[in-house]
C-alpha positions in Angstrom: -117.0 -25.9 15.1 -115.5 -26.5 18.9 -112.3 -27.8 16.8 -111.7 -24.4 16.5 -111.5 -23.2 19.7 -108.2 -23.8 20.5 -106.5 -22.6 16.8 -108.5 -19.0 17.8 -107.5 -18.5 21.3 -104.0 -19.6 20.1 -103.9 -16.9 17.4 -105.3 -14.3 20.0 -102.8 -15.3 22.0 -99.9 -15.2 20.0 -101.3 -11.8 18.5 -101.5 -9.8 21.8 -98.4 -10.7 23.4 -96.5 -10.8 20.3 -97.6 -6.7 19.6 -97.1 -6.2 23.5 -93.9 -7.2 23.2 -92.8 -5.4 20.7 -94.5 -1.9 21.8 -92.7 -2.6 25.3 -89.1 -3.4 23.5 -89.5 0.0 21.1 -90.9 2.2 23.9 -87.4 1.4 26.3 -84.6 3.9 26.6 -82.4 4.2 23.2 -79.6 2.9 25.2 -81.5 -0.4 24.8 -82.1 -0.4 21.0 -78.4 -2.4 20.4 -79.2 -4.9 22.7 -82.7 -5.4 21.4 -81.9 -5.8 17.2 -79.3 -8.1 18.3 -81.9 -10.3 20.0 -83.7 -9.8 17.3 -81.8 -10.6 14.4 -81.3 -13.8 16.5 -84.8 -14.7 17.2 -85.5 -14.0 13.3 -83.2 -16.4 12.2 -84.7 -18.8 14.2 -88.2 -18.0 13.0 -86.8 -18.5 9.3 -85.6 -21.8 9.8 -88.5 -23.1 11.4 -90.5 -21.6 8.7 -88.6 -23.4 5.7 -88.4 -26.9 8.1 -92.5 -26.3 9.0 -93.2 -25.9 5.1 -92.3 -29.4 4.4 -94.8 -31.2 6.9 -98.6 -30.3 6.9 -98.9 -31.9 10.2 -100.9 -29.7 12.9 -98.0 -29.1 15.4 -96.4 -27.6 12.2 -98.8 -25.3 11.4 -99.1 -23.9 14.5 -95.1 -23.4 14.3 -95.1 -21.8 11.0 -97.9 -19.6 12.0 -95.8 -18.3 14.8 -92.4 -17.9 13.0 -95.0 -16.0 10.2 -95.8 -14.0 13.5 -92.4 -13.7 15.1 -90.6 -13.2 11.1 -93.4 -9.7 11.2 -92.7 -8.5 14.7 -88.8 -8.4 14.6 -89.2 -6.5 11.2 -91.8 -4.1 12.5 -89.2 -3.8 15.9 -86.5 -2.9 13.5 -88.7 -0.2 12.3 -90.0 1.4 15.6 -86.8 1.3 17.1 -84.9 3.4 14.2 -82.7 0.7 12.8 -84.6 0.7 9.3 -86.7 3.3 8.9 -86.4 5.3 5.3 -84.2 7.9 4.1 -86.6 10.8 5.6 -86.5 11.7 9.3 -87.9 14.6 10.0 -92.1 16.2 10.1 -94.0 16.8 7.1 -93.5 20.2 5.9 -96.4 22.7 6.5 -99.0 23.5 3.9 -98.0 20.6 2.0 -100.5 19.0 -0.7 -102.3 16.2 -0.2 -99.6 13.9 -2.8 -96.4 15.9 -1.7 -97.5 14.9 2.1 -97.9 11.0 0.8 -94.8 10.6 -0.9 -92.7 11.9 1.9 -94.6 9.5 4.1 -93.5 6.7 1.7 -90.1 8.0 2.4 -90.0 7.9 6.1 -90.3 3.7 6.0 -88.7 3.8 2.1 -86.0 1.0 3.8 -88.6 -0.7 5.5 -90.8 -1.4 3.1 -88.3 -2.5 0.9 -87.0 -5.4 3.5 -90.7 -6.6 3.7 -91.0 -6.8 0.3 -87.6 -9.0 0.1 -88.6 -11.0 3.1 -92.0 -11.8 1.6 -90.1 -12.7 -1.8 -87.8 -15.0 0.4 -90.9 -16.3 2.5 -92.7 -17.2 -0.8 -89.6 -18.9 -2.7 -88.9 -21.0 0.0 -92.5 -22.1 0.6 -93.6 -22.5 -2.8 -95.1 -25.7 -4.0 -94.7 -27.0 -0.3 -97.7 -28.4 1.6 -97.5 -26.2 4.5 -97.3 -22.5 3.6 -99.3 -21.2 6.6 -96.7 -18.8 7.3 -95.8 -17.0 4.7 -99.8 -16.4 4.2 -99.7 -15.2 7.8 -97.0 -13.0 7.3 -99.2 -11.6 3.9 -102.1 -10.9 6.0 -100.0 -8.9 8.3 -98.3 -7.0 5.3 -101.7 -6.2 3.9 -103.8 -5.1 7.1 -100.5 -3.0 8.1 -100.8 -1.1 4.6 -104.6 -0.7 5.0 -104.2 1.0 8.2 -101.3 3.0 7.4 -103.3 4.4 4.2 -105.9 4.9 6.5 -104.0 6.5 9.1 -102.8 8.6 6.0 -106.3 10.0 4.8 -108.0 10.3 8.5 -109.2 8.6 11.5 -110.3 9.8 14.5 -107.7 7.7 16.4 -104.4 8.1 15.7 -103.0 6.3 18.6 -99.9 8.6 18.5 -99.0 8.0 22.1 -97.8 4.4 21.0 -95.1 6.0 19.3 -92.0 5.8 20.6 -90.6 9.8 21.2 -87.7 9.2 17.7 -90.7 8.8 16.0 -93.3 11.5 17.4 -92.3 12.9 13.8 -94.7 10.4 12.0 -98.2 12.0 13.6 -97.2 14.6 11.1 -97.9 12.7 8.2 -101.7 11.5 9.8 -104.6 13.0 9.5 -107.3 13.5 12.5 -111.0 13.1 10.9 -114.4 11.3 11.4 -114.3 9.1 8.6 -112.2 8.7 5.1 -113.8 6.8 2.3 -111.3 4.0 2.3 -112.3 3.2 5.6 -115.6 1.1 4.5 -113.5 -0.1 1.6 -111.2 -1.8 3.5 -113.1 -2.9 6.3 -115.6 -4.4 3.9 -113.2 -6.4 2.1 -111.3 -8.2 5.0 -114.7 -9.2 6.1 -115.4 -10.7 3.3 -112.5 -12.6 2.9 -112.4 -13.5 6.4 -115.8 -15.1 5.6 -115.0 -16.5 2.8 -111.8 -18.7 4.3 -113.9 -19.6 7.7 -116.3 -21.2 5.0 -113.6 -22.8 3.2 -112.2 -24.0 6.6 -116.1 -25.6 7.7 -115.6 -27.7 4.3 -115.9 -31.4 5.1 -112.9 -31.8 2.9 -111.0 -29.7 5.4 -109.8 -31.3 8.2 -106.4 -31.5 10.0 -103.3 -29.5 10.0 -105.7 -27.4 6.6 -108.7 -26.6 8.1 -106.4 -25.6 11.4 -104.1 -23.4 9.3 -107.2 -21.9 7.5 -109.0 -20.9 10.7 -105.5 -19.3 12.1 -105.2 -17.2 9.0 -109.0 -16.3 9.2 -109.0 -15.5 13.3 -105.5 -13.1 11.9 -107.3 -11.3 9.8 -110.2 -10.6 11.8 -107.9 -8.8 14.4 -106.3 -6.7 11.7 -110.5 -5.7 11.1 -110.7 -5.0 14.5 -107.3 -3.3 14.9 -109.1 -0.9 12.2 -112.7 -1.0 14.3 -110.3 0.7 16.8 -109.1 3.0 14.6 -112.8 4.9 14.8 -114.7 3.7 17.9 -113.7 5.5 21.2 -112.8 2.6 23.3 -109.7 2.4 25.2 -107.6 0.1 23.2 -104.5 1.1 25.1 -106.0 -1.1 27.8 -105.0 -4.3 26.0 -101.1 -3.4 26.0 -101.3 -1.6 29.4 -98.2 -3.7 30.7 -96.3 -3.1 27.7 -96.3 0.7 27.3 -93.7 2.5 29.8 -94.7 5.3 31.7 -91.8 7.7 30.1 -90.9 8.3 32.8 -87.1 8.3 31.5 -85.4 9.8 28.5 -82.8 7.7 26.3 -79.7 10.1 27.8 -80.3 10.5 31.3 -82.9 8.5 32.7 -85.0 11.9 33.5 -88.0 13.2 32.0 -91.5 12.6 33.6 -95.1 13.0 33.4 -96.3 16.7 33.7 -97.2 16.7 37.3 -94.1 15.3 38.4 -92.1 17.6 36.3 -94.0 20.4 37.7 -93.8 19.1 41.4 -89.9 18.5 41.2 -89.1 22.0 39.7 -90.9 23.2 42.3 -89.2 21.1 44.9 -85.9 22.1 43.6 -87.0 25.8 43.4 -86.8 25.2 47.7 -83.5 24.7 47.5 -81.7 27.4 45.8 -78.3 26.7 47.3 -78.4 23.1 45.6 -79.5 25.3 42.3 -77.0 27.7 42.9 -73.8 25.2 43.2 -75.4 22.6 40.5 -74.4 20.3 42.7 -78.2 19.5 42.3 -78.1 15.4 41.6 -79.1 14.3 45.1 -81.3 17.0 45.7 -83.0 16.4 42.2 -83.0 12.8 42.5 -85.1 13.7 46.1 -87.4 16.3 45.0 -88.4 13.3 42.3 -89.0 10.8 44.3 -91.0 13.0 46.4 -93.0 14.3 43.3 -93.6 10.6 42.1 -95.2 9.3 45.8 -97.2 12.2 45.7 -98.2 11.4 42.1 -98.8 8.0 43.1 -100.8 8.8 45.8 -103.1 11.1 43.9 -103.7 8.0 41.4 
């Protein structure tokens, strides 16, 4: 059992600055967004030659590496997502007063695109893998599809946290298509079945048959999928999950067109501070003054922290 230590903390490791990273890239000004799916597009072709190198060796330095280009393959498609690039053909809220199945199958549409270049990605992942003794990744990147579309349906029916705040503001359009309850029944469903076949491949990893680079991929797989359960845990249970990704969700503090935009108080506070200075209002000639009355109304936000 301690031969597991390290493949766990490696997979929590991987799985909390790998989403950190990809909530602080889709949460930067718009300006950025170019910049960041060219890095991307990059760092994914990277990933999917290490995957189809890695499938051909089942030693344990290569199962760690295809685990991570499984990892790094899912978070430059779910960037490409949050940031705008490939969404679906529907961009705007969910109509009001709209039925339970009208409301689902516009919610398809919104990530239509997406959904289809996970599904071609997965086919790709899976040809390139198949019948080769390391396919560690492209089962990562299933586990990833699968807990994703378990929490999106359950995001869909109702949850008590919606965790709207993490979306980025071009997408503040999605919370329409959520639903706010207590409990839905697919909740229990889902959770009950990860469990179980979290369970099931930690037993098959304990098997003293497995050892090596299979009982290593096994137990990355199987630590995976038990943070997809707790990502769903979090979902109901009023902790502060936020906490976890504290570093990697911006302030708003700035807008994608001018680099303005702040938190109520300091909104409030500069409007105020500007309302002191009507000549500067008067001539809109107000960019230093602004720019002052800001920086005035953030140390005194700061302060009050």
């Amino acid at each position: 059992m301690s031969d597991f230590g390290f493949p766990i903390l490696y997979a929590l490791g991987l799985w909390w600055f790998s989403t950190g990273v990809v909530l602080y890239l889709d949460n930067l000004p718009g300006r950025t967004f170019r910049w960041t799916l060219l890095g991307g597009t990059i760092v994914l072709a990277i990933a999917i030659f290490g995957l189809v190198v890695t499938s051909a060796s089942d030693t344990i330095f290569a199962t760690y590496l295809a685990f991570s280009c499984g990892v790094v393959i899912w978070g430059v498609l779910e960037m490409s997502y949050f940031t705008g690039f490939v969404t679906g053909p529907r961009k705007t809220p969910c109509p009001p007063a709209c039925s339970e199945w009208k409301r689902f199958g516009l919610a398809i549409l919104t990530s239509l695109y997406h959904e289809l270049a996970i599904l071609g990605t997965l086919l790709f992942m899976a040809l390139v893998t198949l019948e080769e003794p390391n396919q560690i990744g492209t089962w990562t990147f299933v586990v990833l599809w699968l807990m994703r579309w378990s929490a999106k349906l359950n995001l869909f029916l109702g949850v008590p946290n919606l965790n709207e705040d993490w979306l980025p503001e071009h997408l503040r359009y999605l919370k329409t298509y959520m639903s706010k309850r207590s409990m839905n029944p697919l909740f229990p469903v889902s959770v009950t079945i990860a469990t179980v076949v979290a369970v099931l491949i930690v037993l098959k990893a304990m098997a003293p048959e497995m050892t090596g680079a299979s009982a290593v991929g096994l137990i990355l797989v199987a630590t995976l999928l038990s943070l997809g359960i707790l990502e769903h845990w979090l979902l109901v249970l009023p902790l502060p999950d936020e906490a976890l990704w504290a570093w990697a969700l911006p302030s708003r503090k700035h807008d994608d067109s001018t680099g303005e935009g702040h938190s109520e108080a300091g909104v409030d506070d500069s409007s105020a501070c500007i309302r002191m200075h009507p000549r500067a209002e008067s001539a809109q000639s107000s960019a230093d003054t602004e720019r002052r009355c800001r920086i005035q109304a953030d140390s005194r936000l700061i302060s009050n922290l």
